[in-house]
Biopython code that builds the backbone (N, CA, C, O; Angstrom):
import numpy as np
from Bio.PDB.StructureBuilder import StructureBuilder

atoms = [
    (1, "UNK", "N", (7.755, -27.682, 11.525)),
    (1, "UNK", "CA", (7.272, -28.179, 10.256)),
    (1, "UNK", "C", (7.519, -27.111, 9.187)),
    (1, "UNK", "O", (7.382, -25.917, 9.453)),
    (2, "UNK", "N", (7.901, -27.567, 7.919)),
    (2, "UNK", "CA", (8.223, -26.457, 7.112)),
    (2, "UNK", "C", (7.025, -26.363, 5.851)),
    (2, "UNK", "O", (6.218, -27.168, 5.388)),
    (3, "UNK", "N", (7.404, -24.811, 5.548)),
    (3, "UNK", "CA", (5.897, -24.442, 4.257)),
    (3, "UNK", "C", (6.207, -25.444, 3.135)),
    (3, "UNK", "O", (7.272, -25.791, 2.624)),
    (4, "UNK", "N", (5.021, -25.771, 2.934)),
    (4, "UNK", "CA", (5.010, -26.459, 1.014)),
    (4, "UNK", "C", (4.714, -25.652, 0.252)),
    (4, "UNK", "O", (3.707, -25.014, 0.560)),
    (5, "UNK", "N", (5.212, -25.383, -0.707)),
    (5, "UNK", "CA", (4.877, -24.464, -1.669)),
    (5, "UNK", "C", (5.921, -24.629, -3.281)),
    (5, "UNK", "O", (7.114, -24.917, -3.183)),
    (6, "UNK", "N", (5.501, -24.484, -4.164)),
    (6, "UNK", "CA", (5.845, -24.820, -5.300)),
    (6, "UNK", "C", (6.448, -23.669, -6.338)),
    (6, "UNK", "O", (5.767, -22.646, -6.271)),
    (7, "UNK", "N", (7.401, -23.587, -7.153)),
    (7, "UNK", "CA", (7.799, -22.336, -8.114)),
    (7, "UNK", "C", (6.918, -22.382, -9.257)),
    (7, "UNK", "O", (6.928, -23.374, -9.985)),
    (8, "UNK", "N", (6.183, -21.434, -9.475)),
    (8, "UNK", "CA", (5.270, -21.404, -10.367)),
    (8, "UNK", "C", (6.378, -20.728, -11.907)),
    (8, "UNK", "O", (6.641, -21.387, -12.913)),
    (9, "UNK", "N", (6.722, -19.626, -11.687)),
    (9, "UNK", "CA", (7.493, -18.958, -12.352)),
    (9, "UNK", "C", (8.724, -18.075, -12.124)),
    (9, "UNK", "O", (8.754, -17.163, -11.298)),
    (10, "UNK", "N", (9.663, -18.399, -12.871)),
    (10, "UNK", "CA", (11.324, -17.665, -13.158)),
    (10, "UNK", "C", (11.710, -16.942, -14.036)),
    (10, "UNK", "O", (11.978, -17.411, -15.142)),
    (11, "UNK", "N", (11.853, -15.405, -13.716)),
    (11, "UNK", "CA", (11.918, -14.803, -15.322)),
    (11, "UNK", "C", (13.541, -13.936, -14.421)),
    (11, "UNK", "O", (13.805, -13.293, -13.405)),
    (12, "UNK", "N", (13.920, -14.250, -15.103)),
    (12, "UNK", "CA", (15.743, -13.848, -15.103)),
    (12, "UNK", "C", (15.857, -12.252, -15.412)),
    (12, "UNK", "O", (16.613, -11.368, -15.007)),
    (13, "UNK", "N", (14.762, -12.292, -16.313)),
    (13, "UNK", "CA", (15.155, -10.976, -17.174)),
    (13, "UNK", "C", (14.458, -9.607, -15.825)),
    (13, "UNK", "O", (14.746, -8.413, -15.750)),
    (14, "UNK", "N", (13.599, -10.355, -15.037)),
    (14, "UNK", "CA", (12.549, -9.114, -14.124)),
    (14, "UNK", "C", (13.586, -9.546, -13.140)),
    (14, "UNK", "O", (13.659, -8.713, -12.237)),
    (15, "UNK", "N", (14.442, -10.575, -12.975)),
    (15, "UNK", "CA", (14.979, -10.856, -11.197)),
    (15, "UNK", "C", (13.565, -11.499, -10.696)),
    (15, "UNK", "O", (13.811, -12.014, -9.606)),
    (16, "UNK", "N", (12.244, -11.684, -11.010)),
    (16, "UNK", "CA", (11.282, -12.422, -10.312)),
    (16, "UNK", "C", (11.383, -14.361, -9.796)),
    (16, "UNK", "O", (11.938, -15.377, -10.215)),
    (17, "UNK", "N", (10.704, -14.065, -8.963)),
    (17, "UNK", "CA", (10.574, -15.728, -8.692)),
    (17, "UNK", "C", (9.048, -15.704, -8.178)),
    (17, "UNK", "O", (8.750, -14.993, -7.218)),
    (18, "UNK", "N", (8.136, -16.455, -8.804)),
    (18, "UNK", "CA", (6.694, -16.600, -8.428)),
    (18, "UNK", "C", (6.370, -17.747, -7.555)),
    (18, "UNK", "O", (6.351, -18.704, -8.328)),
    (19, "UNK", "N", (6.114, -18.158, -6.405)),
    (19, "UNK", "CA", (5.997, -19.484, -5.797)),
    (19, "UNK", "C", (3.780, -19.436, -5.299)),
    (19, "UNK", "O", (2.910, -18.600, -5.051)),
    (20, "UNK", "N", (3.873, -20.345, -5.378)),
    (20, "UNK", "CA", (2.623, -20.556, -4.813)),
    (20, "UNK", "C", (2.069, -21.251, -3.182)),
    (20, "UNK", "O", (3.228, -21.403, -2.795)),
    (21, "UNK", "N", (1.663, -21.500, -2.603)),
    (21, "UNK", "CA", (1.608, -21.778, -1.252)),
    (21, "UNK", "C", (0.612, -22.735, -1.054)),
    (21, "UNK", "O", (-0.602, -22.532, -1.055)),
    (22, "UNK", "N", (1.462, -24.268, -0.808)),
    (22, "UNK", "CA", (0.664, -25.196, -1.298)),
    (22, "UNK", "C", (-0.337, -25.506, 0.140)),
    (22, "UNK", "O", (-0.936, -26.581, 0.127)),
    (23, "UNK", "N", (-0.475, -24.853, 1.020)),
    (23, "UNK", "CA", (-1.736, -24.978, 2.183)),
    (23, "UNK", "C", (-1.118, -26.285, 3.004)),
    (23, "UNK", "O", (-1.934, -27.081, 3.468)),
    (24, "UNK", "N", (0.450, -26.554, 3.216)),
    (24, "UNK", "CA", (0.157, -27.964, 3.923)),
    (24, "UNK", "C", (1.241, -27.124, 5.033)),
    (24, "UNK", "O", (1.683, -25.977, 4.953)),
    (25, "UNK", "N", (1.429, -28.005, 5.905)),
    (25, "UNK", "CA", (2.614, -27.417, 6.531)),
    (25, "UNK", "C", (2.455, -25.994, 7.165)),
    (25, "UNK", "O", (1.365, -25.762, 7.688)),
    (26, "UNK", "N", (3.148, -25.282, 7.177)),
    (26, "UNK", "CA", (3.138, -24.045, 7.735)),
    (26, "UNK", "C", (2.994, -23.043, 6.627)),
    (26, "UNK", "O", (3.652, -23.223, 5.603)),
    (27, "UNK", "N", (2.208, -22.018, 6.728)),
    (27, "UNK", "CA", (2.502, -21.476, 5.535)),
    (27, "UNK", "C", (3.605, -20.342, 5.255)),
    (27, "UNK", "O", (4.510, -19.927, 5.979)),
    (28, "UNK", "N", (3.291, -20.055, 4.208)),
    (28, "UNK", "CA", (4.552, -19.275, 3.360)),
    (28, "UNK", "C", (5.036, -18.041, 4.126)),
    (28, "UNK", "O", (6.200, -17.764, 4.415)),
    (29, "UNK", "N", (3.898, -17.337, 4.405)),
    (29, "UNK", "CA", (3.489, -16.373, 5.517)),
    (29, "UNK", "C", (4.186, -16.548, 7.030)),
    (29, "UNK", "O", (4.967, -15.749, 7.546)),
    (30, "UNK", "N", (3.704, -17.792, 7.598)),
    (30, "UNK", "CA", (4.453, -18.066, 8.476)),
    (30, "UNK", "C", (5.963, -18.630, 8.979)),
    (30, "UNK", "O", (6.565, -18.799, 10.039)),
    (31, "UNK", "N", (6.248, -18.863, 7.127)),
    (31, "UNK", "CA", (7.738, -19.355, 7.514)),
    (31, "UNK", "C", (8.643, -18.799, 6.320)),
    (31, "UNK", "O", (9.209, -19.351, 5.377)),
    (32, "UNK", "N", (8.540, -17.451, 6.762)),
    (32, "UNK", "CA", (8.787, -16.325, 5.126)),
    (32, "UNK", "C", (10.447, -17.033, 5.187)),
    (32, "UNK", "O", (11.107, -17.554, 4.289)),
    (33, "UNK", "N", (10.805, -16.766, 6.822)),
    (33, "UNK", "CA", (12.125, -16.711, 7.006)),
    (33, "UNK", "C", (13.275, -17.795, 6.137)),
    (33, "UNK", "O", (14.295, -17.588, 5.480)),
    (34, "UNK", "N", (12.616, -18.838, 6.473)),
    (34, "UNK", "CA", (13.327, -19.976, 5.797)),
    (34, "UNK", "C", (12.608, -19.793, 4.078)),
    (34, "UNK", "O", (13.586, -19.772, 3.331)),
    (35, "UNK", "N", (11.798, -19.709, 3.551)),
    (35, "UNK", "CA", (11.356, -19.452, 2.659)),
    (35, "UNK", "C", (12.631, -18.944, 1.593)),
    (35, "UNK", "O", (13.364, -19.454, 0.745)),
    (36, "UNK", "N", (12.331, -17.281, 2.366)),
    (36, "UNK", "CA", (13.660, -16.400, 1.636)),
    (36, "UNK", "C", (15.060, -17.180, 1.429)),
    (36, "UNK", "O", (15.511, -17.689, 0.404)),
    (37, "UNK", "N", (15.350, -17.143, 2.125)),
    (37, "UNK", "CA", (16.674, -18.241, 2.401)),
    (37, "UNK", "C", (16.968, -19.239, 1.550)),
    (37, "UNK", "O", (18.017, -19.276, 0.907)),
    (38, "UNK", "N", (15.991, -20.175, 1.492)),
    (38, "UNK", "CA", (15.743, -21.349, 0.295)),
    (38, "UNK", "C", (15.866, -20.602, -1.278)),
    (38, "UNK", "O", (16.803, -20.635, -2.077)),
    (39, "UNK", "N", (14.678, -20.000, -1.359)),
    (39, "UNK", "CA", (14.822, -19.264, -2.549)),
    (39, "UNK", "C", (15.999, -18.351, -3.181)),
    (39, "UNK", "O", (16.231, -18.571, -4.370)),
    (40, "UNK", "N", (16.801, -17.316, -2.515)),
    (40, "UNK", "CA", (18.095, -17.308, -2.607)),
    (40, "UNK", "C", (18.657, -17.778, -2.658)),
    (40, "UNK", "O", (19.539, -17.247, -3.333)),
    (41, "UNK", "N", (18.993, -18.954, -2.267)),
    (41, "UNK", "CA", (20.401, -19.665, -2.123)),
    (41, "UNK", "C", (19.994, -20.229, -3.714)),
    (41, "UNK", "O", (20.922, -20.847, -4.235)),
    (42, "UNK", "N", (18.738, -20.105, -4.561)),
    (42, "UNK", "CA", (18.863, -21.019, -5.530)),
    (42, "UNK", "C", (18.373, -19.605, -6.952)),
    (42, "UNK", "O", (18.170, -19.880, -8.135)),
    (43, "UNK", "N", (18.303, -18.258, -6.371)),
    (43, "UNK", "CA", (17.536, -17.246, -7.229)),
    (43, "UNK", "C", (18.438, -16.064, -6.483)),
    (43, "UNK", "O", (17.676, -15.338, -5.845)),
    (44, "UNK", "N", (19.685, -15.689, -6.377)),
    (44, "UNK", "CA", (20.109, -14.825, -5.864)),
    (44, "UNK", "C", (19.686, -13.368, -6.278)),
    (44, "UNK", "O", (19.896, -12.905, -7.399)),
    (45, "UNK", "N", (18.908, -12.524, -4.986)),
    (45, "UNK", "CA", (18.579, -11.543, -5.776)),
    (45, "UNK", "C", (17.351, -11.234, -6.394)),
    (45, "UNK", "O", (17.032, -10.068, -6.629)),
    (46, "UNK", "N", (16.676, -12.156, -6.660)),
    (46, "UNK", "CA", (15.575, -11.604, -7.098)),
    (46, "UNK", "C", (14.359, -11.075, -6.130)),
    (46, "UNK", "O", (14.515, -10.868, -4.927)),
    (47, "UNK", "N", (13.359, -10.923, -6.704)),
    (47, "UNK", "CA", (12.433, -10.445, -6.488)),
    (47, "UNK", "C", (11.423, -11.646, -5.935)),
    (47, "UNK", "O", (11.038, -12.314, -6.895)),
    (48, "UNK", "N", (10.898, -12.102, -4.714)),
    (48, "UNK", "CA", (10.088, -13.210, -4.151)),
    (48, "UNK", "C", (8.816, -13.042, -4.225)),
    (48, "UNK", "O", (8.378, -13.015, -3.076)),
    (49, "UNK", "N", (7.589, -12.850, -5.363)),
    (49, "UNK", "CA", (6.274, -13.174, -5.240)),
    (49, "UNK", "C", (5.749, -14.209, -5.117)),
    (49, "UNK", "O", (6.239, -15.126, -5.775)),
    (50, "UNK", "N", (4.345, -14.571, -4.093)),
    (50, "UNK", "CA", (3.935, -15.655, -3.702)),
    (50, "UNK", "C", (2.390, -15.255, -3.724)),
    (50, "UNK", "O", (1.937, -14.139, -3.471)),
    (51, "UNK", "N", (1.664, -16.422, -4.086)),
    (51, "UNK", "CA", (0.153, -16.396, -3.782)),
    (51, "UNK", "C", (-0.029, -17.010, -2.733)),
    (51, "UNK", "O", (0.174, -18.224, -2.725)),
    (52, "UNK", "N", (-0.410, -16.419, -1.705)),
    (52, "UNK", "CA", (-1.029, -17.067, -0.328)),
    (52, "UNK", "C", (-2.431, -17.962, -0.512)),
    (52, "UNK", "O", (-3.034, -18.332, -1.519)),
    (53, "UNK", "N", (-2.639, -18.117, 0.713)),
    (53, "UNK", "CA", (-4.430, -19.539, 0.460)),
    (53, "UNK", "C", (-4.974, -19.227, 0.185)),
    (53, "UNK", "O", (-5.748, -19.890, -0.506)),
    (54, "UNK", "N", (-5.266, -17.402, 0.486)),
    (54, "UNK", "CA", (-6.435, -16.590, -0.207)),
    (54, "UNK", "C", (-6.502, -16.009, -1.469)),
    (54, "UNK", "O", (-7.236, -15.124, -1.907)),
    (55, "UNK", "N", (-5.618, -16.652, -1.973)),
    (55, "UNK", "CA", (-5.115, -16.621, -3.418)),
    (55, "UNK", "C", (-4.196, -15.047, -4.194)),
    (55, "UNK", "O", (-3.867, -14.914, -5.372)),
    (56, "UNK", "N", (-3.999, -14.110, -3.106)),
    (56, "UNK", "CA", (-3.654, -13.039, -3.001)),
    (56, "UNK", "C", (-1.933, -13.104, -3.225)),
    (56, "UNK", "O", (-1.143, -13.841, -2.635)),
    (57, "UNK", "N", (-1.636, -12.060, -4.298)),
    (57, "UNK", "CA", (-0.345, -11.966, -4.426)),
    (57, "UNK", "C", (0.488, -10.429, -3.672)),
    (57, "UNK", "O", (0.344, -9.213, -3.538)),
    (58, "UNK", "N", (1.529, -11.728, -3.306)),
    (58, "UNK", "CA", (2.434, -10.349, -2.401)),
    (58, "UNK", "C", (3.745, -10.612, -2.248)),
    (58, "UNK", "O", (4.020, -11.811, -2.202)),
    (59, "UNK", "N", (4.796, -9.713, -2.137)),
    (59, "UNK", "CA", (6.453, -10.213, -1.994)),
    (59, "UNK", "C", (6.592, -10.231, -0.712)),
    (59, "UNK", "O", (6.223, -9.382, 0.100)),
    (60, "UNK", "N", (7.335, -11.583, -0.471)),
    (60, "UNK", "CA", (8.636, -11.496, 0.287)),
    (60, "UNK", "C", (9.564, -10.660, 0.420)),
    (60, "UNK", "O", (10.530, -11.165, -0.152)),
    (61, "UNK", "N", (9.864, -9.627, 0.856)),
    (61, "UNK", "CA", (11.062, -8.347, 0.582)),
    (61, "UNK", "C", (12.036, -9.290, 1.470)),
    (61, "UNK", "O", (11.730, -9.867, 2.513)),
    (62, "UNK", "N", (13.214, -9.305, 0.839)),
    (62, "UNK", "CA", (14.729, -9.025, 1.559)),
    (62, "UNK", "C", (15.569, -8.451, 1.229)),
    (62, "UNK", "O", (15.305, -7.597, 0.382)),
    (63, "UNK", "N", (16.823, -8.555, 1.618)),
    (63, "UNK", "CA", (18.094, -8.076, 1.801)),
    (63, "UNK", "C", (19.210, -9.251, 1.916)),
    (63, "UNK", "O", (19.697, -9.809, 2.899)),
    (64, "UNK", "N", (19.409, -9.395, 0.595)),
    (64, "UNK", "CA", (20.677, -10.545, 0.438)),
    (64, "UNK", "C", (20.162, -11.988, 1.562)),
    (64, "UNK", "O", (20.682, -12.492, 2.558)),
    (65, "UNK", "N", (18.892, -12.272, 0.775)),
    (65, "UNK", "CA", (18.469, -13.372, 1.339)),
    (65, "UNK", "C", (18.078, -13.390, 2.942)),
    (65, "UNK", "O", (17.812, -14.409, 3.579)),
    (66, "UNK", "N", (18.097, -12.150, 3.415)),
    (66, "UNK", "CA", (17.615, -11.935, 5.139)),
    (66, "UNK", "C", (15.605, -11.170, 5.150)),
    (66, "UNK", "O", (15.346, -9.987, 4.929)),
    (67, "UNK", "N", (14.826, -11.976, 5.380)),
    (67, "UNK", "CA", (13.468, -11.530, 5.348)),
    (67, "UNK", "C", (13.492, -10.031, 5.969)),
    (67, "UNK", "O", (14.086, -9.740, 7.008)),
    (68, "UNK", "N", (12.760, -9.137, 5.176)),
    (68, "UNK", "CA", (12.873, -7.992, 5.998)),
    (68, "UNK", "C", (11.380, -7.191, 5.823)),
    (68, "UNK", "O", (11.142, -5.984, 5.798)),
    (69, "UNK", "N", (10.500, -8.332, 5.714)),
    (69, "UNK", "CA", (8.874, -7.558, 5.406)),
    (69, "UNK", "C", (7.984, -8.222, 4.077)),
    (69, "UNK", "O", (8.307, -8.953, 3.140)),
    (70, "UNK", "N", (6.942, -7.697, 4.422)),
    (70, "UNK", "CA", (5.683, -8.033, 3.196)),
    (70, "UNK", "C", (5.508, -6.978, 2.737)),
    (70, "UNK", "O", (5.949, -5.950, 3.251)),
    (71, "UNK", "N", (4.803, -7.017, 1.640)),
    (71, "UNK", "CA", (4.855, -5.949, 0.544)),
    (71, "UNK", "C", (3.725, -6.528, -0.374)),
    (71, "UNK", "O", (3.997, -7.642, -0.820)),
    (72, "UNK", "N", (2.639, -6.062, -0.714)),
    (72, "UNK", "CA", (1.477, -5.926, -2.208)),
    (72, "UNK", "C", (2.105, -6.124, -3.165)),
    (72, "UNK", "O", (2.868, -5.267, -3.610)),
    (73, "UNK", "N", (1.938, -7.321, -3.731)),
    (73, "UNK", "CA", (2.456, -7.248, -5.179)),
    (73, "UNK", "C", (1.706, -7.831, -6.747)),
    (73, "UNK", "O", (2.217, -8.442, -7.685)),
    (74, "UNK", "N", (0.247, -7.318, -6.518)),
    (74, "UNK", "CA", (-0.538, -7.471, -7.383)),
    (74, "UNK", "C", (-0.181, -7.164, -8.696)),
    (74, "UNK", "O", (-0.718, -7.773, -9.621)),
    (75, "UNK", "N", (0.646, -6.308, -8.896)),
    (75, "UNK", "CA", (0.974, -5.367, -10.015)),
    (75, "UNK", "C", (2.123, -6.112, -11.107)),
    (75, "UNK", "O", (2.445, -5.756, -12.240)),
    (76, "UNK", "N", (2.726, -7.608, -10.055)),
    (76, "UNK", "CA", (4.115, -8.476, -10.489)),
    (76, "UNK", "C", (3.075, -9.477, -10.841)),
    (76, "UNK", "O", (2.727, -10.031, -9.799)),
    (77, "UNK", "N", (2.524, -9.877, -11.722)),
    (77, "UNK", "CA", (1.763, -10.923, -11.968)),
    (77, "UNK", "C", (2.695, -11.777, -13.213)),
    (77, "UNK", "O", (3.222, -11.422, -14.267)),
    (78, "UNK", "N", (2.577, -13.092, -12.462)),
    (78, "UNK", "CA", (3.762, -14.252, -13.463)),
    (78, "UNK", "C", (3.309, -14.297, -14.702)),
    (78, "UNK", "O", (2.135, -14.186, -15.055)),
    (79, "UNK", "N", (4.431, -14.492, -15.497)),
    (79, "UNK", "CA", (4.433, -14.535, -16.860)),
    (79, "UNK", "C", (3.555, -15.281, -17.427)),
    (79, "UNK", "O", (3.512, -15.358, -18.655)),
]
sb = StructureBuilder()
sb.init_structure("model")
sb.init_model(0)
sb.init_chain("A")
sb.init_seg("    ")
for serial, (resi, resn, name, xyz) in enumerate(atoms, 1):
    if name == "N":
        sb.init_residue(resn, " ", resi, " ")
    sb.init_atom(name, np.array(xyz, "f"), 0.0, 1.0, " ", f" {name:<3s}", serial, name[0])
structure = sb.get_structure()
């Protein structure tokens, strides 16, 4: 089953992409992999912040669209 989750915000100018984690499905957390992937293929490059269920913001880190970790990202708050 795959995560639901929605693009909250796109700012070109930071490389950011903000998504939110809509609680159905698997979550964002649990399916970073395909996540990243999706989001690259349509945001090459940027930067992946997401609010999880606990409403907590944090990146997706990769490497040319390959998941490679979580990361705190309180400090990237969407436009």
């Amino acid at each position: 089953m795959k995560s639901q989750w929605h693009t909250l915000a796109y700012d070109p100018v930071r490389h950011c992409v903000w998504i939110v984690d809509q609680d159905g499905g698997r979550s964002v957390t649990n399916d970073a992999e395909a996540v990243v992937a999706e989001i690259n293929q349509r945001h090459p490059a940027c930067r992946i912040i997401y609010r999880d269920t606990m409403g907590n913001w944090d990146e997706l880190r990769h490497r040319n669209g390959t998941f490679i970790g979580f990361a705190p990202a309180r400090d990237v708050l969407p436009p």
